[in-house]
N, C-alpha and C positions, 0 to 999 in steps of 0.2 A: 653382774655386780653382787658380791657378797653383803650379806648385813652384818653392820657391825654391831658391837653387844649396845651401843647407847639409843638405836633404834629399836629394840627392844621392849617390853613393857619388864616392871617387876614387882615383886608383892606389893614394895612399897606405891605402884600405883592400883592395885586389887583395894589397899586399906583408903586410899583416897575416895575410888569411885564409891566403897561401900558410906563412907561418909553424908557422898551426896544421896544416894539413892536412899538413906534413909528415911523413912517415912513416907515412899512413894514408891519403891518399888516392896513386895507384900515379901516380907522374910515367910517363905513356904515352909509347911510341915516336914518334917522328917517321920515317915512311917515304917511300923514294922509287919511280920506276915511268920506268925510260930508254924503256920503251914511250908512254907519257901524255907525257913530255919530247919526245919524238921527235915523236907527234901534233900537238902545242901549240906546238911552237918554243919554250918555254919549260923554267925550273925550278921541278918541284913538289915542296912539302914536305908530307906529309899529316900532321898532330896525329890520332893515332888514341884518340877517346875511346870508341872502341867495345870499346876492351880498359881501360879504367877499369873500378872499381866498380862492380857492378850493370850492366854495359856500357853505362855513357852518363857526359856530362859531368856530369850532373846530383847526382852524389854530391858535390863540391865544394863548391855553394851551401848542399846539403841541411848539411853536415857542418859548416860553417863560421857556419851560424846555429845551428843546436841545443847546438853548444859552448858559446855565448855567453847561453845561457838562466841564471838567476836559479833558487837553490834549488828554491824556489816552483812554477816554469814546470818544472821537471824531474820533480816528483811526478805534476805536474798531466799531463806529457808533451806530442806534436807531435801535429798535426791537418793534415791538407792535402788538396787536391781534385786528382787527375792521371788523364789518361788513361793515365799506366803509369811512363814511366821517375824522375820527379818522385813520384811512391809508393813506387817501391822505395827510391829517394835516400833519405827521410824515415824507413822504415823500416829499412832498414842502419844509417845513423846513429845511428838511436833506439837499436837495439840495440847498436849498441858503446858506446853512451854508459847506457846500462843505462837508458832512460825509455820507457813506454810509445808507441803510435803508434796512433792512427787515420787509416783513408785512405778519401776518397769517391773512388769510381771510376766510369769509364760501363760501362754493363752491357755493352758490347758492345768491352770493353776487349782487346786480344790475350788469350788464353789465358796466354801464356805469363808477361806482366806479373802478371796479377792472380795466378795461382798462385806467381810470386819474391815478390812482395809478402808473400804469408798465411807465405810462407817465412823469411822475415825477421821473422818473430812481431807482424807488423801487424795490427789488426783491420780487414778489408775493410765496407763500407757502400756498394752500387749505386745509383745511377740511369740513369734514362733521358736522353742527350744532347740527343735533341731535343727535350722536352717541359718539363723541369724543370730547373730553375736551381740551380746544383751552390754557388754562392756562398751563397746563401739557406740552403742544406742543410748545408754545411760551418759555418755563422755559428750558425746553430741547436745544433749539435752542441756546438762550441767551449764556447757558453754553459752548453749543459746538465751537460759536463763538466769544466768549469776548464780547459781543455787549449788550447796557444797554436798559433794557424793560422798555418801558413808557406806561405802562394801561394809558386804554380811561378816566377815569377820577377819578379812589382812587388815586390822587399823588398829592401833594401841589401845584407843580408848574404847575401843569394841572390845579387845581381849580380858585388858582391866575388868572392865565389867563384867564380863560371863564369867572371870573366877571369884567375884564375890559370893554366886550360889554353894562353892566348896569350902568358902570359906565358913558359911555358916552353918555347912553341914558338917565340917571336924571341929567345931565351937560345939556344936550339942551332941558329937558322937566320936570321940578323940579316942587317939590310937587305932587306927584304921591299919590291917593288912593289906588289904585290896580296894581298889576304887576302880569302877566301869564308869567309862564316859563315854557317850553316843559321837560318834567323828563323822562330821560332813564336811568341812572348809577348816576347820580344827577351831574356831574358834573359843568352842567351849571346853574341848581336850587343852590346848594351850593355855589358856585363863586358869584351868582347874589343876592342873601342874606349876603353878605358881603359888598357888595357894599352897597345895600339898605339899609341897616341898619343901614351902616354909614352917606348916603348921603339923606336917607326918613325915619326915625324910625318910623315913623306912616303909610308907607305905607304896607300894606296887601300883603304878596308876596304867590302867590298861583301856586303849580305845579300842571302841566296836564301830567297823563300817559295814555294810551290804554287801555279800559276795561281790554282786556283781559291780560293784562299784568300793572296788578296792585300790584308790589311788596313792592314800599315803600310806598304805603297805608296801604297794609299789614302788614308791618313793622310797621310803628308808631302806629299802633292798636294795633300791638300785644309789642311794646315795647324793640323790641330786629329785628335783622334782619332774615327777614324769605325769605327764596329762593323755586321758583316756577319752574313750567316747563316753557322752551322757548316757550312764548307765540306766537299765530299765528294771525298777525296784519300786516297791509299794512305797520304801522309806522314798519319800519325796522331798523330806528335810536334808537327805542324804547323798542327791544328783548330783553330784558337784562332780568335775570332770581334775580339777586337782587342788590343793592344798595351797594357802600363799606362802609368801616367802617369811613372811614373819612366823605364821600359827608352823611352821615348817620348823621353823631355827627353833622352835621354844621346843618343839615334838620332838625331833632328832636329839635334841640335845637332854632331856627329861623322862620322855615316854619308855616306860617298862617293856613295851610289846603290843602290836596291835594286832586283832583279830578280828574276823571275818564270822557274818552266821546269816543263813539263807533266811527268804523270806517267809518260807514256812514255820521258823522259827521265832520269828517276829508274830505272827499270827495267833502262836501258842501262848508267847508273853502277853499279848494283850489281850488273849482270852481269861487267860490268871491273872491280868489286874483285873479286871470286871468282874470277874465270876467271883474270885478271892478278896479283893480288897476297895470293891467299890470303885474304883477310879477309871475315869476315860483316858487311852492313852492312847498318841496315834504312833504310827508305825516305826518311823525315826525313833521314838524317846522307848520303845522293848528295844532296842538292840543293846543299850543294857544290859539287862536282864536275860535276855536271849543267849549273850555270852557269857556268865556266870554259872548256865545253867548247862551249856553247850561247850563252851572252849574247852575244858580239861583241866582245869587249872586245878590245882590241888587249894580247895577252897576249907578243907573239912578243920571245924574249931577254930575259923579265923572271922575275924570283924569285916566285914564286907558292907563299901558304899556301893549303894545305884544311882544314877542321878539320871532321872525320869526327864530329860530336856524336854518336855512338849506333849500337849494333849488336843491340838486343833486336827480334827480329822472329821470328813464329811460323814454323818451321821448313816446316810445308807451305805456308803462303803465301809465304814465300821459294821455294819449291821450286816453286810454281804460275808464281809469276809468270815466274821466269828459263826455265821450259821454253817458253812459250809462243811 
């Protein structure tokens, strides 16, 4: 089954959700680094959503769907499947907007997700990642309790929202050549290509996924969506086994080019935000960065967005990793 273009999201729903989330979701810093400029020949802007809500962009989507729930749907409350930053979103939300939340998580989720999550009055529910099918699980649940599923990012109003962080990052830093965006499910590559297209047509939007977890490259190679195994990468925001059919149709049809950079490279970007610009970033939200610095791209004398999706990472494996 094809999508058609009216299932779709469009800027004109990016300016809606930014409407709502105003004043609840924190319009984040755009920072700069004359060290990364100096490197790069280039100018960077970083969108830091790692100082968002629940530190990740992912509060946007979550907040901008659950608003728009029906009486009904708000008794009944939100249901969703994440490996962590997409749980806490669903539960933050739920709880300013006063509705219950269930979240399926993988048992081997950070520490520190799954514990902000129970934090935010979610009721947590485990599985195993590699064995059992979290969709199945979440569908079962839904059913059994009235409660309405918001996946991490095939929903309109999920997409909407994750391009309102682009949008107000070419509001304070316009005429962009290039824009890196961190790709796990595309949510946030597809949100932020709506933006950009409306607000930079000329700017290059390029997503960064995890070697080893290169599905929507995969995908627009192969021209249709192809699903892999849950790749094994530090970026944990990045597991995702393939692309949905929405954040798909908006990527294929928008995205400049996607590229791939190991996790060693990730390692190094988040050693340069700490060491250089003070900020916690976890593994997902350098792939950014990682491919600005790595992919080849002819960057030299051009305006360059990063957009930082996310800074929740357990505190000793951040500490493990940067010593090593």
């Amino acid at each position: 089954m094809s999508i058609t273009p009216q299932q779709l999201p469009t800027y004109d729903d990016v300016v809606a959700a930014a409407k709502r989330l105003q004043g609840v979701a924190h319009r984040t810093p755009v920072l700069t680094s004359r060290t990364m400029d100096d490197q790069l020949g280039a100018r960077l802007f970083f969108k830091c959503e790692n100082l968002q809500r629940i530190g990740a962009f992912k509060f946007r989507g979550a907040y901008n769907a659950l608003s728009q729930f029906s009486p009904e749907q708000r008794e009944g409350g939100a249901l969703a499947f994440s490996s962590g930053n997409h749980a806490q979103a669903i539960a933050q939300a739920a709880q300013l907007l006063d509705m219950p939340a269930l979240i399926v998580m993988p048992e081997d989720a950070p520490a520190s997700k799954m514990a902000a999550t129970r934090g935010y009055g979610a009721q947590v529910v485990t599985y195993n990642r590699f064995t059992e099918d979290r969709e199945a699980i979440a569908h079962k649940l839904a059913t059994e309790r009235g409660m309405t599923l918001i996946p991490p990012y095939n929903h309109r109003d999920v997409i909407a929202g994750q391009g309102t962080a682009v949008k107000e990052l070419l509001e304070e830093a316009p005429d962009l050549d290039y824009l890196f965006v961190c790709l796990g499910g595309g949510g946030l590559l597809s949100g932020s290509l709506l933006s950009a297209n409306a607000l930079a047509p000329d700017c290059k939007v390029i997503g960064v996924e995890p070697e080893a977890g290169n599905d929507v490259q995969q995908s627009l190679r192969a021209g249709h969506i192809v699903k892999i195994a849950t790749p094994h990468t530090i970026a944990d925001g990045a597991q995702t086994q393939a692309p949905g059919d929405l954040t798909f149709a908006i990527i294929e049809q928008r995205v400049s080019e996607v590229v791939t950079v190991s996790d060693e490279q990730l390692v190094e970007a988040m050693r340069f935000y700490a060491e250089r610009m003070k900020i916690v970033v976890e593994p997902t939200g350098a792939l950014s960065l990682a491919a600005a610095i790595h992919a080849g791209l002819p960057l030299k004398g051009k305006r360059v967005g990063i957009v930082i999706s996310g800074g929740n990472v357990d505190l000793q494996l951040f500490a493990s990793l940067l010593s090593d």
